[in-house]
N, C-alpha and C positions, 0 to 999 in steps of 0.2 A: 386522398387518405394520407397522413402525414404521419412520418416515420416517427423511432421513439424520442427519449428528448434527447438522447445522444447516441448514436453507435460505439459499439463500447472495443477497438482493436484488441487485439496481443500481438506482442512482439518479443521475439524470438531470437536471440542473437549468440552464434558463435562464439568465442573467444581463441584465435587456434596461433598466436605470434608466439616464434619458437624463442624467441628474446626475453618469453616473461620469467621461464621456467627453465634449468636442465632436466632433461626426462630422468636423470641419477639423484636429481636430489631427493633426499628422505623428505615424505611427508611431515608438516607442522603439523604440533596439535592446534586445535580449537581453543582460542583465545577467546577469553569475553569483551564483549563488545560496548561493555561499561563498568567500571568500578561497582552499582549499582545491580543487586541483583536480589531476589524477592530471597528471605531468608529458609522459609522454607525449602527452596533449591537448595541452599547450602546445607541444611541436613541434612537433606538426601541425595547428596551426592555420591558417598558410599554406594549407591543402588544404582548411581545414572551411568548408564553408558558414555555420558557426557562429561566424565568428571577428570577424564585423563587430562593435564596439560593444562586446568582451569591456574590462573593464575595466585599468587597468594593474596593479590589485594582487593580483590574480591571482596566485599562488603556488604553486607544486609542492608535492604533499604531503608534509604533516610526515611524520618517521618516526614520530612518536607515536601516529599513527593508525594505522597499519598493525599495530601493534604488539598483537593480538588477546588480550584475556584468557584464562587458560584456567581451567577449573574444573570438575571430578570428568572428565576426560577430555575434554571438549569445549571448543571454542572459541567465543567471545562478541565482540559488537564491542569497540573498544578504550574504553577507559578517560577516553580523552579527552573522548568525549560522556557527561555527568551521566543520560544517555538510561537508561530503566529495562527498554527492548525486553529481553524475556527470552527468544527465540530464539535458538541457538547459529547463528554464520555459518561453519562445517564444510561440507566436501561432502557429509555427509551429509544435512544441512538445504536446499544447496545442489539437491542432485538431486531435492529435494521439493518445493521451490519451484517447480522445473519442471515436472515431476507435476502441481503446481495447475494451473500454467498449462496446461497438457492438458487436467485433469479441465473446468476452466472454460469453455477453446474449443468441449468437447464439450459440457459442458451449457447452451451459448449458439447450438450449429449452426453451429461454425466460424466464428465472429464474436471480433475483438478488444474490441470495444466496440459497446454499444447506443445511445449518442443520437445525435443527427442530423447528425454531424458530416458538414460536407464533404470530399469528396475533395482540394481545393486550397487548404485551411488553411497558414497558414504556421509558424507555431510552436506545440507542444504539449509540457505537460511530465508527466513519467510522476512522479509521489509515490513514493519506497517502492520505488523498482524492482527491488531484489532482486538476482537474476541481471540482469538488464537483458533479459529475454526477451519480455516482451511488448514492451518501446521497439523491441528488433530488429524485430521483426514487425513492427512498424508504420510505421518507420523504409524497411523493405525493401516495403513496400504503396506507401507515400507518398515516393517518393526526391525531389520536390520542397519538404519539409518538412523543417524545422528543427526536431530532436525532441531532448529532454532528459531523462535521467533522472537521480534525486537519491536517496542510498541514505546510511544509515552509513557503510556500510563498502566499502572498494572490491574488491566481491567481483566484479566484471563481467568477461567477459574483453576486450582488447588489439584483438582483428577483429571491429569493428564497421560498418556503414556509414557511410560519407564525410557521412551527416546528420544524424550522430547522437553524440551525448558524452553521457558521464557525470559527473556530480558531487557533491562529497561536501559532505552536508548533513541537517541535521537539522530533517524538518517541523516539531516541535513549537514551537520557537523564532520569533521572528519572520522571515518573509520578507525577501528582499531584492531580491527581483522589481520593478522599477517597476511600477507601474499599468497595466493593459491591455497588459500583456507577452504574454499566450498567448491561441490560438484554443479552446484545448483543455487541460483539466486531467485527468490518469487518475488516478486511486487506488485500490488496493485489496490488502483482506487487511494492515490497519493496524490491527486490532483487537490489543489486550494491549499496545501502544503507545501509546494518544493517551488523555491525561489530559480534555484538553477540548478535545470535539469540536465546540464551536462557534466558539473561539478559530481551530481549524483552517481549515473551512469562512470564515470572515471572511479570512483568509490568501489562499483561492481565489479568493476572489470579488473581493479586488483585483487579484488577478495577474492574472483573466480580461480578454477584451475585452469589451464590451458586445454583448450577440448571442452570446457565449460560449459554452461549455459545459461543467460541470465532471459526472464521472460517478467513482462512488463503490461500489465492489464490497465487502460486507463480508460473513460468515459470524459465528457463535460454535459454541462446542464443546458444544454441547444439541443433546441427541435429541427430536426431537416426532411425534406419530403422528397421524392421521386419527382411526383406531379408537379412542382409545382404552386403547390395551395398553401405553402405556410413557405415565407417572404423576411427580409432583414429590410426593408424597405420602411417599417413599421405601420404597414398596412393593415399589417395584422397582429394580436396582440404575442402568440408564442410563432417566433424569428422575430419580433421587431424588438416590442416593450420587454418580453420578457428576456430576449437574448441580452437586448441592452442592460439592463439589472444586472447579470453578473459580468459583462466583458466589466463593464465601469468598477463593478465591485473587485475583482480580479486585481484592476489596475490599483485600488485603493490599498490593496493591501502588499502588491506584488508577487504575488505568489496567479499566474494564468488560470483561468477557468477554460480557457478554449483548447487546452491540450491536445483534440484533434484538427482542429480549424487552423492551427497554427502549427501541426503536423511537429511539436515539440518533443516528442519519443524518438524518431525516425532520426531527427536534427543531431540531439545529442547523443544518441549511441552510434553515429558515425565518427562526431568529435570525439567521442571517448577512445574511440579506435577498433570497438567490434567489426567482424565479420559477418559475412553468412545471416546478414537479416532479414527476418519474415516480417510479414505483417498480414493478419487476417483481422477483416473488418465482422461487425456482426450487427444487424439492424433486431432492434423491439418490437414489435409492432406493435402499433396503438387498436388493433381489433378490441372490439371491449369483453369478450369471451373468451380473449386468451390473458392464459395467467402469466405472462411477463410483464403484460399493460398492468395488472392489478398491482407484483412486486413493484413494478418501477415506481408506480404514483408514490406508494407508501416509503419508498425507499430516498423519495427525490424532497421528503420532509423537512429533515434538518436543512441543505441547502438553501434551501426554499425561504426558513425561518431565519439564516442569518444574512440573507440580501434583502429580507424585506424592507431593514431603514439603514442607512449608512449608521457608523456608528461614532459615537463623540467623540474619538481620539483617532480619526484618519483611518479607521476604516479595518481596524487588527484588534475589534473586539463585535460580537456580536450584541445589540443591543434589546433585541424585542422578539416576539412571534407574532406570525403572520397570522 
């Protein structure tokens, strides 16, 4: 019986070096995290608990952003960002993002996150947000919390909770977070994205506070078994043919698909300097009667779609559907 096409870790990490911070210093405000920021936020700021300390040059977003690639029928983020993310931002991408976010609740036991965070944290920023669904959820657990999420593209919807914004930014770049800005860092599902993952994590680890906590959800598109029965050997088609598809497409674009196989979480949040790291692995099972085999198929789409053909410029654009 062969496990899912990838166990999907969280990691967990500390931040507690007394070097970062003096425990006297007055708390920053919340800084944005890009000049770029949907305009409707800036109307209602008046109302956001979020509004204290936003900076002046704060600016309604370009139209350039909004402005979605398209290509062989799908849409991509805009152009603007040099960014190589090869997920299409379509609803159709869009409703599987969500989907993750289900499959994940469920194979966590209805948990948004695993480390120790408290309940009465003040600021926390969501990495990668995506739909913006897991910030909601959190957002709506924690209404005395000042929660951020920061995506490409601004695919979020308009009704959100009153403590919570979106913003449009790109992790890989530098941060612009002050130092000790958040209680709490989320990430996850930023694998086929991040070039260097310790560049990243070093990013986290300033933004955090001291006593922190940054947590780090990743998966890759590998099958692995217990048994046995499913091989890298290419004996068989998922571990051989299909593992090979993405390691090579991985490489084509530089951004790793094997995130756990190359155990690239663990690596760089010790470069970065964390503490105190966990790591809890979590297996899918392929039974066909359980509904995580069902999310994962539907959820493993878009990947699926853009390894299917290399693509004509070295491999930083998807070309076709499978």
């Amino acid at each position: 019986m062969s496990a899912p096409p990838a166990p999907a870790p969280v990691l967990s990490t500390e931040e507690t070096s007394p070097s970062v911070a003096d425990a006297n210093t007055p708390e920053q405000p919340i800084e944005p995290a890009s000049p770029h920021q949907l305009e409707q936020e800036i109307a209602a700021d008046d109302d956001s608990v979020l509004s204290a300390g936003v900076d002046s040059s704060t600016a309604s977003v370009a139209s350039s952003i909004l402005e979605y690639r398209k290509f062989k029928g799908r849409s991509y983020h805009s152009t603007y960002h040099d960014s190589s993310y090869p997920i299409p931002t379509d609803e159709q991408t869009l409703e599987n993002f969500d989907l993750m976010h289900h499959f994940l609740t469920l194979l966590t036991d209805d948990k948004l996150y695993l480390a120790p965070v408290k309940d009465d944290v003040q600021k926390v920023l969501d990495v990668g947000t995506g739909t913006g669904i897991w910030a909601i959820d959190y957002a709506d657990e924690h209404p005395n919390t000042a929660v951020i999420g920061t995506d490409l593209s601004a695919v979020q919807p308009d009704w959100v909770p009153p403590n919570l914004k979106f913003e449009i930014d790109d992790c890989t770049k530098p941060w612009t977070w002050d130092t000790n800005t958040f209680d709490f860092v989320h990430m996850r599902y930023l694998f086929g994205a991040i070039r260097d993952w310790t560049a990243l994590f070093k990013e986290a680890y300033n933004a955090v506070k001291p006593g922190g906590w940054v947590e780090s959800c990743e998966s890759e598109p590998m099958t692995h078994s217990d048994d046995g029965t499913v091989t890298n050997d290419g004996s068989t088609a998922l571990g051989g043919t299909w593992d090979k598809m993405f390691i090579e497409g991985g490489k084509a674009t530089g951004c790793s698909l094997s995130v756990l196989t190359e155990d690239l979480q663990m690596k760089a949040m010790k470069e970065a300097g964390f503490v105190d790291i966990q790591e809890t692995f979590y297996k899918a099972s392929k039974e066909p009667r359980n509904i995580i085999r069902t999310l994962t198929n539907r959820t493993w789409t878009d990947p699926v779609r853009f390894m299917a053909q290399r693509s004509q410029d070295g491999g930083n654009r998807p070309v076709c559907e499978a």
